[in-house]
N, C-alpha and C positions, 0 to 999 in steps of 0.2 A: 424554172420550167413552167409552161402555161399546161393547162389541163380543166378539161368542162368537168363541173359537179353538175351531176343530173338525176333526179329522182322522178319514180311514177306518180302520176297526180291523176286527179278527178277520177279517182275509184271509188263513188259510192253510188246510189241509187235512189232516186227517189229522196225522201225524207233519213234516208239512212248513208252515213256518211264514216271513211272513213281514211287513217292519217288526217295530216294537222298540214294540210298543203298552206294556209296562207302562211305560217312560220317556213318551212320548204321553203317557197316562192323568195322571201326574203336571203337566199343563204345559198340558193343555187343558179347556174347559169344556166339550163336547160330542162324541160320540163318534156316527160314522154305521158300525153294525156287520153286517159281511157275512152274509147271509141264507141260505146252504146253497146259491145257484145259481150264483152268478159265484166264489162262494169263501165257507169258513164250513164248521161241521159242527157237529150238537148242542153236543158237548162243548164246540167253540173259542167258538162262541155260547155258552154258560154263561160261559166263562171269564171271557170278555168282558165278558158283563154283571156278574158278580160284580167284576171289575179295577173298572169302571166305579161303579159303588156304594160301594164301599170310598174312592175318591178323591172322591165328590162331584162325577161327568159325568154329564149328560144324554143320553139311550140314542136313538138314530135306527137307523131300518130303511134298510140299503140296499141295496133290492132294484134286481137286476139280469134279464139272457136266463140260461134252464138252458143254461150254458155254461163250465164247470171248466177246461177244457181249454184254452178260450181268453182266459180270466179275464173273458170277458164283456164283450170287447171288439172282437168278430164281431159283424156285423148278422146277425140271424135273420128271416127272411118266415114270421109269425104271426098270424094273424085274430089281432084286436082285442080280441076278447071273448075267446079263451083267455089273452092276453097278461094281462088282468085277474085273472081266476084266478092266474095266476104271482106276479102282486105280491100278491094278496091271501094265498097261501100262505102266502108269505115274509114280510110282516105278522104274520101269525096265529104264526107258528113262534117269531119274537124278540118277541111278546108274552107269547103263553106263557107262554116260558123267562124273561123278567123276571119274570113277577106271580113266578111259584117263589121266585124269588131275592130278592122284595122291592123288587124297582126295574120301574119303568115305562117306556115307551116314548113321548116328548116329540115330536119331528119324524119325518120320512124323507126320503128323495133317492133318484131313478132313480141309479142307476151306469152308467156305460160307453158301449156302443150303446145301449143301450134309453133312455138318459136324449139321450144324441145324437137319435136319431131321432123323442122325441116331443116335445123342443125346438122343432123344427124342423117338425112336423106336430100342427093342431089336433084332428085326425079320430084319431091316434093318442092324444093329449096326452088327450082328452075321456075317455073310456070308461075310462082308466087311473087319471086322478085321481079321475074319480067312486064307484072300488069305493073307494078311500083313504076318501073323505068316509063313505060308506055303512057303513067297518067301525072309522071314528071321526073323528068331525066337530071335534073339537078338537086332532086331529095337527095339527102345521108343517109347512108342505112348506118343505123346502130347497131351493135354486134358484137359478142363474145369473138374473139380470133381463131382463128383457123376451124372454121365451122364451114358447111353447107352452102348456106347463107353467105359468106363473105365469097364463096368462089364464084356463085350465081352472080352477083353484085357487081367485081369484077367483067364478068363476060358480058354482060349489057351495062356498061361502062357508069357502072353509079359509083362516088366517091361512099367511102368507107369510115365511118368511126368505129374502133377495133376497144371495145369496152370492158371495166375489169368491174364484178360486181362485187363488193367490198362485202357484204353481208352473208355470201353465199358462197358454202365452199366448193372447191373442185375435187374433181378426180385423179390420179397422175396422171390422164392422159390428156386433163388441161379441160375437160367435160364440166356442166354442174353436176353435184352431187343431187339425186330424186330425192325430193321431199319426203317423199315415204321413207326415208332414212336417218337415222338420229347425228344430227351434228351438221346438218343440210344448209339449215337457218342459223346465223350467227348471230347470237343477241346481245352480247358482251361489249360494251360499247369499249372495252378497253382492248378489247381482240381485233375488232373491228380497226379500230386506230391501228394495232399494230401490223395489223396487213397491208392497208396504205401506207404504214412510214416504211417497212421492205420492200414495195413495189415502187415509192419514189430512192428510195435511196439505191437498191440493190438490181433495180428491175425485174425480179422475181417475186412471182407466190406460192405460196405454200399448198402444197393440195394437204386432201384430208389425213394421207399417212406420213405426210412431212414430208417429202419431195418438192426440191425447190423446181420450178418453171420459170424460165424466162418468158417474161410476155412487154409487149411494147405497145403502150394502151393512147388514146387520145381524150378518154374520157373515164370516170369513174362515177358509178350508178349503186344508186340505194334504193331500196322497196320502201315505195309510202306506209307499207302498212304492217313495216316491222319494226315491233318496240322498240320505243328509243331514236326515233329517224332523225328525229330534231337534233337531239344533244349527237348523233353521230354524226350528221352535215357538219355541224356547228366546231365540231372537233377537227372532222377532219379538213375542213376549209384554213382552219387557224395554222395545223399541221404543215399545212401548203404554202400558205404565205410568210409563217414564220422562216420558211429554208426559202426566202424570197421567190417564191412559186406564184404563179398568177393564177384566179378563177376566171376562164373566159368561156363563151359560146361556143358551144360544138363548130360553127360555120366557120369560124375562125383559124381551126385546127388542121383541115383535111382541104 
């Protein structure tokens, strides 16, 4: 089975930094790199793409809410049509700084709330993915399955990476679990493993009250800045190749 390993990178600020992206960079095939809103700055966005180029990943925008403080994980109440401008910004910003650098921008993914919220809302989901389509119609959206998000994506004719995120549990109804929840973030790097070996072996996962889901994923994605990221790529890459599984680029896939 071929399947992209992709984690969030260039989430720090300024002089403050965090995950361990150049080990990341090493161990995965796609990288979803912070846009200057939820977290990111010129320079850690160059870094980034440059890290990213040098290893052979594939660069994604992951634009989030203008929100630093809260890493972008606050709901913000924004008309619709400015919310668009924000992602298109944030697009524009880490395309930029790739063409500079030599590398291109392959996929993107909402981050945080903003990706929570237009999930879950097609009135939000519509007007967000259509500036994507409008400022390149051969982006990937990255995306949990049967979301908001993937029907808009669909309708203005963007190809689909339909993602399972290995660290973060669901709901039965195939939702993430809110963080404001105990058992939300999955830190167990041996839980973590065993989610991905049921979802290559079995094609299902496990929501929070043990309900199996079938889901049929193109990629599998890790939070840079959940303990343990390292040893959980590292594990679950070996996972994949051991059952002679390939690690390739999302572009590859869809």
């Amino acid at each position: 089975m071929d399947i992209d390993l992709n984690a969030d990178m260039g989430e720090g600020f300024g002089p403050y930094r965090m995950g361990e992206d150049e080990a990341l960079m090493q161990i995965v095939s796609s990288a979803n790199v912070a846009c200057g809103y939820h977290a990111g700055d010129p320079v850690i966005m160059d870094k980034t793409v440059r890290l990213a180029l040098a290893n052979g990943v594939e660069l994604g925008a992951h634009v989030g809410f203008p929100d630093l403080l809260g890493f972008g994980r606050r709901q913000m109440q924004v008309d619709p049509s400015e919310l668009a401008m924000y992602v298109l910004y944030q697009l524009g910003a880490l395309a930029g700084i790739s063409s500079v650098a030599g590398h291109r921008v392959t996929h993107m993914s909402f981050h945080g709330a903003l990706g929570n919220m237009a999930a879950a809302d097609y009135a939000l989901a519509e007007p967000l993915v259509q500036v994507v389509a409008a400022f390149d119609p051969n982006i990937i959206v990255s995306v949990s399955t049967n979301t908001q998000i993937e029907r808009a994506a669909r309708k203005f004719g963007l190809k689909v990476a339909t993602t399972f995120l290995a660290d973060r549990a669901y709901t039965d109804e195939g939702d993430l679990v809110s963080r404001k929840l105990p058992g939300a973030v999955i830190k167990e790097p041996e839980a973590v493993l065993q989610r991905v070996k049921r979802l290559l072996d079995d094609g299902v996962i496990t929501s929070i009250t043990g309900k199996k889901l079938p889901i049929r994923v193109q990629s599998i994605l890790l939070h840079g800045d959940t303990p343990g990221a390292v040893e959980n790529a590292r594990a679950i890459r070996r996972e994949i190749e051991s059952g002679n599984g390939r690690i390739v680029p999302v572009s590859r896939l869809v």
